[in-house]
C-alpha positions as CSV (number, residue, x, y, z in Angstrom):
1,X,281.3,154.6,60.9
2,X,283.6,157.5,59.8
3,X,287.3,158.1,61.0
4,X,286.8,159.2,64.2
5,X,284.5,156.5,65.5
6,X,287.3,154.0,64.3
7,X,290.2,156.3,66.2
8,X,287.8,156.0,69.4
9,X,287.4,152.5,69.3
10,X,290.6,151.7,68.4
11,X,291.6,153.6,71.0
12,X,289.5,152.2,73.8
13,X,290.3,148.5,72.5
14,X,293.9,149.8,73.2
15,X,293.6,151.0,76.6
16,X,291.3,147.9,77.8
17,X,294.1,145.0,76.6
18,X,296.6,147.4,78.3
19,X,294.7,147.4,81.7
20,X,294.1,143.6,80.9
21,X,297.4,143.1,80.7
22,X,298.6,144.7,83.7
23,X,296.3,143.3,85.6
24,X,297.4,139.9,84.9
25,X,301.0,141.0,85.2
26,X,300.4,142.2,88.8
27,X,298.5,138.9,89.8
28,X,301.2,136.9,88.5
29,X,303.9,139.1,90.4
30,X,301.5,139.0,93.3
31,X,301.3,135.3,93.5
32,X,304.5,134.8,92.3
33,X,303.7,132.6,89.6
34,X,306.5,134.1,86.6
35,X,310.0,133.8,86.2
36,X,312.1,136.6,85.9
37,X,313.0,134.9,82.1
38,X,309.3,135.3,81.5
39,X,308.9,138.7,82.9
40,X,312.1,140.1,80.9
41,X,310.8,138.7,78.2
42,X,307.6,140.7,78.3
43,X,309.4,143.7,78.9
44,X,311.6,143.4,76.3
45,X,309.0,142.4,73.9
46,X,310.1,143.7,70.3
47,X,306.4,144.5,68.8
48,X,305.4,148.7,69.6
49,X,302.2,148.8,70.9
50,X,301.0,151.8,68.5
51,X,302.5,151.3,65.3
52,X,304.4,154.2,62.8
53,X,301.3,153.8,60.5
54,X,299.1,154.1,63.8
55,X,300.9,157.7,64.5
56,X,300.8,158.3,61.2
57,X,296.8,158.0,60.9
58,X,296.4,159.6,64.0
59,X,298.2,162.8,62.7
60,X,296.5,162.9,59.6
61,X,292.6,162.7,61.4
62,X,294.1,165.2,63.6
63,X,295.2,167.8,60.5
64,X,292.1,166.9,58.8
65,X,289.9,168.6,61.4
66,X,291.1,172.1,60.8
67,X,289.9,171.8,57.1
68,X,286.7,173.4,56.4
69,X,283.8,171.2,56.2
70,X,283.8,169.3,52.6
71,X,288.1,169.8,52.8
72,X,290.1,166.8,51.6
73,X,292.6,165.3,53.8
């Protein structure tokens, strides 16, 4: 599995727990079954989804593909 099989998965994995997420968010606020504590607390949550080190990986597989083939980056 090279770079960009990682980046796609990782990728994917990312944007299925953020669906999963907002889906249970919205049947929560739908059945009104969180506090506006809990809710605030979610939204205020100090952890970034997609990291500095994520960004900078993501640059660097990006740069890398306008090397010619058997370039290091």
């Amino acid at each position: 599995m090279d770079n960009k099989d990682r980046l796609i998965l990782a990728l994917a994995a990312l944007l299925r727990a953020e669906r999963e997420t907002r889906g249970a968010l919205m049947e929560a606020l739908e059945e009104d079954s969180i506090s506006r504590e809990a809710l605030l607390a979610i939204l205020s949550d100090p952890i970034p989804i997609v990291t500095q080190e994520d960004i900078e990986f993501a640059e660097r597989f990006a740069m890398s593909r306008h090397l010619p083939i058997g370039g290091k980056g």
